[in-house]
C-alpha positions in Angstrom: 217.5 236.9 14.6 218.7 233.4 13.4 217.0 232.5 9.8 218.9 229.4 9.3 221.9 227.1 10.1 224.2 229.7 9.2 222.2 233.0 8.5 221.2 235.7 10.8 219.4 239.2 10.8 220.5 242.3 12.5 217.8 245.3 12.1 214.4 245.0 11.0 212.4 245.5 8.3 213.3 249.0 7.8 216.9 248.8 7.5 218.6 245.2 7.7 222.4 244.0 7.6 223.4 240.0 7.7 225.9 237.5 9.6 226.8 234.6 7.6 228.3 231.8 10.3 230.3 228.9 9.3 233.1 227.0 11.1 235.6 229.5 9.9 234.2 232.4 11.1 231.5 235.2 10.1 231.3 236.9 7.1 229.0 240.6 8.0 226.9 241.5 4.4 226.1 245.2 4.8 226.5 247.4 7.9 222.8 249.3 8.4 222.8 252.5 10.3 225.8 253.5 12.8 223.4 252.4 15.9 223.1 249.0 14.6 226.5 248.3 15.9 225.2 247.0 19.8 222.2 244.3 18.0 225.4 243.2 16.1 227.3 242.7 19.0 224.4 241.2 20.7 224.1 239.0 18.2 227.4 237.9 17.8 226.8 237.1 21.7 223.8 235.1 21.0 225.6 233.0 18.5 228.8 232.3 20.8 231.1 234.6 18.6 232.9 238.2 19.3 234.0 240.8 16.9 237.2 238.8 16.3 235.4 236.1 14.9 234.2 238.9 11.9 236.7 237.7 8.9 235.3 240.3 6.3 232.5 242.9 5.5 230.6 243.2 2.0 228.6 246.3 1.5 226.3 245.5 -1.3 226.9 249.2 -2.3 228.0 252.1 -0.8 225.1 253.8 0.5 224.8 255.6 4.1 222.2 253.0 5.2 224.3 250.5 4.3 227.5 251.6 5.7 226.6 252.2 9.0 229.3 250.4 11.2 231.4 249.7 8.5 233.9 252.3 9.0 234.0 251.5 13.0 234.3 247.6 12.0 237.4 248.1 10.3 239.3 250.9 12.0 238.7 249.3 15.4 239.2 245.4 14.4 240.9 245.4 11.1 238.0 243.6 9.4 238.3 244.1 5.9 235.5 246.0 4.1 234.7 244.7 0.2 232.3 247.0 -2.1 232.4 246.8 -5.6 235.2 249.0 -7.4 232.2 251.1 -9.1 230.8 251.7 -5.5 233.8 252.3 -4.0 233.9 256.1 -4.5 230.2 256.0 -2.7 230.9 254.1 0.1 234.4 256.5 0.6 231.4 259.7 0.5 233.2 260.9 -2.6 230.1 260.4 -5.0 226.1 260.8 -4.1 223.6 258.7 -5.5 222.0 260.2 -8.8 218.4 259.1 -8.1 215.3 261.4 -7.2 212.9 261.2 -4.3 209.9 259.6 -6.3 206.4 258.7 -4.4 205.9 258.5 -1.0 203.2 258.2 1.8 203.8 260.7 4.6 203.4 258.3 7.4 205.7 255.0 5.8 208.1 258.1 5.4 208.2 259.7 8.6 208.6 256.1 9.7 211.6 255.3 8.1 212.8 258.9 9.0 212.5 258.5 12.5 214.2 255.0 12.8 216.9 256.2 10.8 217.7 259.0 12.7 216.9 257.2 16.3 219.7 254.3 14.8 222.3 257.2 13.9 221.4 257.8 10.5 221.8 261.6 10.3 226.0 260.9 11.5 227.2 258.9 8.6 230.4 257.8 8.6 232.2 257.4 5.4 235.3 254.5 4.9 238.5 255.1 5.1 239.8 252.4 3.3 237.5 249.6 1.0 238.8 246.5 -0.2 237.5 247.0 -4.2 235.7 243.6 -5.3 234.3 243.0 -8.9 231.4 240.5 -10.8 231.8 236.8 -11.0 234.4 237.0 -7.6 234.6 234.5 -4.9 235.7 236.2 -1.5 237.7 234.0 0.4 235.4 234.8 3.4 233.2 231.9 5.7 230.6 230.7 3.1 232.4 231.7 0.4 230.2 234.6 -1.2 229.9 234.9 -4.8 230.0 238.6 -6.0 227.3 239.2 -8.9 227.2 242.4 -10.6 223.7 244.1 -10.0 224.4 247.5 -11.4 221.2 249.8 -11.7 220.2 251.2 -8.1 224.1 252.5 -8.1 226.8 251.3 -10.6 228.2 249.0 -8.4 225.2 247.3 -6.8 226.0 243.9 -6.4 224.5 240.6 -5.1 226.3 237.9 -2.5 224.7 234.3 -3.1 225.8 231.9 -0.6 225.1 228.8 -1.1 225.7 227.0 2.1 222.9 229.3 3.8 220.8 229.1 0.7 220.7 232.6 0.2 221.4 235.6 -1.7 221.7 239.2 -0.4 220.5 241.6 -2.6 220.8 245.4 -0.8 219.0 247.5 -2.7 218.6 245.4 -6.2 215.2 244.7 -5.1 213.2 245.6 -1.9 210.4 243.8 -0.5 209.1 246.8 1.7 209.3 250.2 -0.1 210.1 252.5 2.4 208.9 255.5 0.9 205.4 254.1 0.8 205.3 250.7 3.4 204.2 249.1 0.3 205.3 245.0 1.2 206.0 242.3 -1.4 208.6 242.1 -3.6 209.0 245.4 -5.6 211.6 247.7 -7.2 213.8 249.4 -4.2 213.0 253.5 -4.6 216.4 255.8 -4.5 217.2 253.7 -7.6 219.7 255.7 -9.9 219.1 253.9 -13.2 215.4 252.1 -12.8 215.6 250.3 -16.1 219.1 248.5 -15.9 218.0 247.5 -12.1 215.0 245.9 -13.1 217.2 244.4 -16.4 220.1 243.4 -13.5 217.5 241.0 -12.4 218.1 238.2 -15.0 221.3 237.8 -13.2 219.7 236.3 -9.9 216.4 234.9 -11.5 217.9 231.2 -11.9 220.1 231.3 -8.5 219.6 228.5 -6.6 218.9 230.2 -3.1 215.4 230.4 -0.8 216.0 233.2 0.7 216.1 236.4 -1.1 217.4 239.0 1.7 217.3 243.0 0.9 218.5 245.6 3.0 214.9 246.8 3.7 212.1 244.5 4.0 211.1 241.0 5.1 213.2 238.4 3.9 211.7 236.2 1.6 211.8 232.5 1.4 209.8 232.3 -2.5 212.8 231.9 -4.4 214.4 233.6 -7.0 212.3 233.0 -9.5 209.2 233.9 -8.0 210.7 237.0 -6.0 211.6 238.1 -10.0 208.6 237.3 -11.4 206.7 239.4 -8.7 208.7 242.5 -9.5 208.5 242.4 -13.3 204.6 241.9 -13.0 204.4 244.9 -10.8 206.4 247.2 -12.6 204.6 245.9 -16.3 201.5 247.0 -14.3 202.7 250.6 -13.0 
């Protein structure tokens, strides 16, 4: 799905992963579930690219729904995989998120259940090799993504603004579809490992200048930064 000039969606908005497109290439942010792999070659197709036009991969942490083809990216193309150096361990299956189950609505979970498993889910496979990135970076990658340390749903949760697409990619710093419940809007992202540093990792992206606020679950949202913040903070002062 093409959002912009240079942005596109692969997924939906269960579980979502990101091409970045400029004349030098693509830049993939995230990697969804293992089965995700033919809509990214699809649309790669759509776009008039192939898999050797992939310059780099940025996990914006080291989860299992967000490492999907990572692994398969990199051992059969020698794209380059970047997670944060705190994540690293995660996205290498060395170290398992921290954070409990929480609320949840029986059919928004069997939902997300079912899609995960139907996309691979259940196979995970771990990398190999991760190229370790850290706050304040700027990947030499097509649109130049700046690494911003959003520590608090793991400890090396980061966000990728881009400014050429006017966007920033948040992963699981924020969701705006909580898939435990199907609540929508912008909202604190459940499996969180430390709740009240990920809500205090906000600040960090409040005064980005970037429309589109993409997570890895949920619609992406074209509010801002600002607003997308204030949304969150009003909903979990009201909780």
């Amino acid at each position: 799905m093409k959002l912009g000039p240079h942005l596109h969606r692969i997924g939906n908005d269960l579980v979502a992963a990101y091409l970045i497109e400029t004349e030098e290439g693509v830049t993939v942010v995230d990697a969804g579930l293992p089965g995700h792999w033919s809509e990214l070659v699809t649309e790669l197709s759509g776009m008039g690219r192939t898999l050797a036009d992939i310059r780099g991969l940025i996990l914006t942490h080291g989860d299992t729904d967000h490492i999907g083809f990572a692994e398969r990216l990199r051992r059969e193309h020698g794209v380059p995989v970047y997670v944060h150096s705190a994540d690293a361990a995660r996205a290498r299956g060395e170290a398992k998120p921290e954070a409990s189950f929480g609320k949840f609505k029986v059919g928004a979970l069997a939902g997300f259940l079912w899609y995960a498993s139907r996309k691979g889910g259940m196979r995970t496979t771990y990398l190999r090799e991760v190229v370790s990135v850290a706050d304040g970076q700027v990947l030499d990658l097509p649109g130049a993504p700046h690494v911003i340390g959003m520590p608090g749903h793991s400890p090396g949760s980061i966000a990728v603004h881009v400014p050429v697409a006017d966007a920033v990619f948040v992963g699981d710093a924020l969701t705006t579809r909580h898939v435990l419940t199907g609540r929508p809007g912008p909202q604190p992202a459940p499996f969180t490992d430390d709740p009240e540093l990920a809500l205090a990792s906000l600040a960090r992206i409040e005064e980005l200048p970037a429309t589109w606020i993409l997570p890895g679950h949920g619609t992406p949202f074209d509010g801002g930064t600002r607003e997308a913040v204030h949304q969150i903070k009003a909903f979990a002062q009201a909780r």
